[in-house]
C-alpha positions as CSV (number, residue, x, y, z in Angstrom):
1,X,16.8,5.2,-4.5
2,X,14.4,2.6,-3.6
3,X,10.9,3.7,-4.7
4,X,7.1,2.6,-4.8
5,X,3.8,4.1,-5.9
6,X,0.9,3.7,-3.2
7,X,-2.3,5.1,-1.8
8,X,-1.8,6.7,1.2
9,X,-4.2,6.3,3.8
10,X,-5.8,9.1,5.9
11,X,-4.8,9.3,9.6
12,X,-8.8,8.4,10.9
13,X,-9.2,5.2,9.4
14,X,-4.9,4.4,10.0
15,X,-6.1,5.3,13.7
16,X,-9.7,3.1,13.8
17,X,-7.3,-0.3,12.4
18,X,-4.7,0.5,15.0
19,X,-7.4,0.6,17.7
20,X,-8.6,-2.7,16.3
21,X,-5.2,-4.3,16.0
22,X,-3.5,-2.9,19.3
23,X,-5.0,-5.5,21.5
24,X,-3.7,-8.0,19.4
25,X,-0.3,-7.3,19.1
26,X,2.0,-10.0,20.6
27,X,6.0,-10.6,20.5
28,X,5.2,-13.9,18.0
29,X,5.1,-11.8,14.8
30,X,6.6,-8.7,13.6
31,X,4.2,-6.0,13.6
32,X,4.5,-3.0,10.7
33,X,4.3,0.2,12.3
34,X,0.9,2.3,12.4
35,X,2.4,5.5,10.6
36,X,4.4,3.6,7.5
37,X,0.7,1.9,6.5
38,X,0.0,2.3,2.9
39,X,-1.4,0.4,-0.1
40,X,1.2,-0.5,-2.8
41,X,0.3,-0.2,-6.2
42,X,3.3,-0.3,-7.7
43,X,6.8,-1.6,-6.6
44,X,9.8,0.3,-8.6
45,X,12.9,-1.2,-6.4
46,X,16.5,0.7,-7.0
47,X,15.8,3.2,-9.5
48,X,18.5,6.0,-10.9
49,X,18.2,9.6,-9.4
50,X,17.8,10.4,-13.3
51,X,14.8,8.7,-14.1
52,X,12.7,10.2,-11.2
53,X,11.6,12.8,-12.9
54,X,10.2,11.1,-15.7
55,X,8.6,8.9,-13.1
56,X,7.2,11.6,-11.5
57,X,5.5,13.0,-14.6
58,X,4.4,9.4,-16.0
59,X,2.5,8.9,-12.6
60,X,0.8,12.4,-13.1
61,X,-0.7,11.4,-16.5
62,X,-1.9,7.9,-15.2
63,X,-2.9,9.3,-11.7
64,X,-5.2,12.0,-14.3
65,X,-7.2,8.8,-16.5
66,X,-8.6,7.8,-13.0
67,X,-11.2,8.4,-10.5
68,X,-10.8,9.2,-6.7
69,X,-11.2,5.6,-5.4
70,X,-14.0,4.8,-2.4
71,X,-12.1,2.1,-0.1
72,X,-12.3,0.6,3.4
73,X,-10.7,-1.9,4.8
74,X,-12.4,-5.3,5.6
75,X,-11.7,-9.1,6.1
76,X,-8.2,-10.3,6.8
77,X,-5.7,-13.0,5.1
78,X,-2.4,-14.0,5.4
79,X,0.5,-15.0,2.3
80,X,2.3,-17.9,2.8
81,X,2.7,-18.5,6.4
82,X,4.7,-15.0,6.7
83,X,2.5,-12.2,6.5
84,X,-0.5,-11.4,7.7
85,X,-2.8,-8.2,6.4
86,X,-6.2,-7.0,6.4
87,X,-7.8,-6.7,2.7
88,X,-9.7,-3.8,1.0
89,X,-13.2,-3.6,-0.5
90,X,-15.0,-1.0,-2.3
91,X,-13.4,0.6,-5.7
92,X,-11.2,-2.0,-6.4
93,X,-11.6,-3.1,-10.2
94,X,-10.5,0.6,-11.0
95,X,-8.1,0.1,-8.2
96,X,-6.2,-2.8,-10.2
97,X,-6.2,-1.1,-13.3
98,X,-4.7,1.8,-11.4
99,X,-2.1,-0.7,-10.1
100,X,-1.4,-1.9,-13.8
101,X,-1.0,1.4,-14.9
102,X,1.4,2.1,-12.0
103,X,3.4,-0.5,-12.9
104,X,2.9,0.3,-16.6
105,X,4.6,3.7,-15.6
106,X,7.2,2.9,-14.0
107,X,8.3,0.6,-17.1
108,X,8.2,3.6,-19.4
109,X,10.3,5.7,-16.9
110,X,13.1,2.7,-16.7
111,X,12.0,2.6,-13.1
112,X,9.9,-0.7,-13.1
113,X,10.8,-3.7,-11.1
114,X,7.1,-5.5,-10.6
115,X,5.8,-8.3,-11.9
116,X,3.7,-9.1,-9.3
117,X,-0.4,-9.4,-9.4
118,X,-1.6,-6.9,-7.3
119,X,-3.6,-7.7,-4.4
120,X,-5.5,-4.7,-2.3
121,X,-4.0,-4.7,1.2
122,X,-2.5,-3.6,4.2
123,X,0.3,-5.4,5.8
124,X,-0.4,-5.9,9.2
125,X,2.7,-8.2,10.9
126,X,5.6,-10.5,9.3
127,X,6.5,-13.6,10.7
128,X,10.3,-14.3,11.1
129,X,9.9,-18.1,10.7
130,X,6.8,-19.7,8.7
131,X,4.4,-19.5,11.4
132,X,0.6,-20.5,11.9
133,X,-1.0,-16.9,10.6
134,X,-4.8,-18.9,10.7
135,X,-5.6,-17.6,14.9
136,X,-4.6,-14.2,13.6
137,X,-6.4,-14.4,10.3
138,X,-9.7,-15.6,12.6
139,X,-9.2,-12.2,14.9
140,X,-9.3,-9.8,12.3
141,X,-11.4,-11.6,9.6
142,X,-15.0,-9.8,10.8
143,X,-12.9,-6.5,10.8
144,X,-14.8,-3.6,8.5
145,X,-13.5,0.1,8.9
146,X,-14.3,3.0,7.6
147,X,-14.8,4.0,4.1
148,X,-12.7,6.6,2.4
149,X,-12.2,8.3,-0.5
150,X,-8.3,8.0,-1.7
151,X,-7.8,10.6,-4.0
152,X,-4.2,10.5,-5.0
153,X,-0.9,8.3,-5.9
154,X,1.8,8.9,-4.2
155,X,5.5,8.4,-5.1
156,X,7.6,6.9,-1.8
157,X,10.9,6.5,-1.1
158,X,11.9,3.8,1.5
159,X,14.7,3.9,3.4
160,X,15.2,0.3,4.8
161,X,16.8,1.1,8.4
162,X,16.4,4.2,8.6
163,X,13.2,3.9,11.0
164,X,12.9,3.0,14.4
165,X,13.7,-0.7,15.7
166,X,15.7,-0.6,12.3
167,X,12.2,-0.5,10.0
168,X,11.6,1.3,6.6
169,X,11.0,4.8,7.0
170,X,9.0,6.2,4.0
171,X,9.6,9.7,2.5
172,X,6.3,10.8,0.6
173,X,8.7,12.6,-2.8
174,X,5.4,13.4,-5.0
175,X,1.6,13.3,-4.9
176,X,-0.4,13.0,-8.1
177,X,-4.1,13.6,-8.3
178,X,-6.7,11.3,-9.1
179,X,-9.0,13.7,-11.4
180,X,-10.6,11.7,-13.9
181,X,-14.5,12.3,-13.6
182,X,-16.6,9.3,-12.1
183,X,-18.6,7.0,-14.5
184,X,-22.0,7.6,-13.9
């Protein structure tokens, strides 16, 4: 099954960037749908229904070493000329090392398929063809929602198709708590 470990984001602030982006929406780009939004930390790819377990309890014991995590979403950029997304501001030094030890994780399970850096954001729109993202990128760059607190990582199962217009659905498997105590 095709896993990742995210943050999950809380259905107020999903429904203050959709207000922001609905305007905006065009038939140029491909834009991700409102209820799969998410922030990856970790991306596992295929990984063997016998290793999910151990994945499971790997991510408790990392989710444990870290704080909840104060976000909100701010500013806008785009990778390459095919995707455009808004960016993410407030805990996000602990954020990376949670990423790292996501990733970290997923290694020690046999489940770990990234080698990317990890860069906080949400995906707003794909472009099918390298396209000029920099109008787009101007819209939302003065964007600030709220703030949050993300609490947990969860384990996701994506299940490319299976959604509609032929888009990932996402199947939450396991939440793990964030539950180390804040630095003071």
């Amino acid at each position: 099954m095709r896993l990742f470990a995210a943050i999950l984001i809380p259905p107020d602030v999903v429904a203050h960037v959709d207000a922001a982006v609905a305007p905006h929406r065009d038939d140029v780009l491909r834009w991700t749908a409102s209820e799969s939004w998410h922030l990856t930390l970790a991306f596992y790819g295929e990984v063997e229904d016998t290793r999910v377990a151990h994945l499971k309890s790997r991510l408790t014991r990392t989710a444990k070493r870290y704080p909840p995590l104060c976000l909100a979403f701010t500013g806008s950029g785009q990778f390459s000329k095919r995707a455009l997304w808004i960016g993410c501001d407030g805990d996000i030094v602990p954020m990376r090392a949670l990423a790292r030890a996501a990733a970290a994780a997923g290694r020690r399970a046999g489940a770990s398929k990234d080698e990317n850096r990890f860069r906080a954001h949400l995906t707003l729109a794909r472009a099918p063809i390298p396209t000029d993202l920099r109008p787009y990128v101007s819209t939302f760059r003065a964007y600030r929602g709220p703030s949050w607190t993300a609490d947990a990582v969860a384990l996701v199962r994506s299940h490319l198709g299976a959604g509609e217009n032929r888009r990932a659905r996402y199947e939450t498997l396991s939440t793990h708590q964030l539950s180390a105590p804040v630095a003071s």
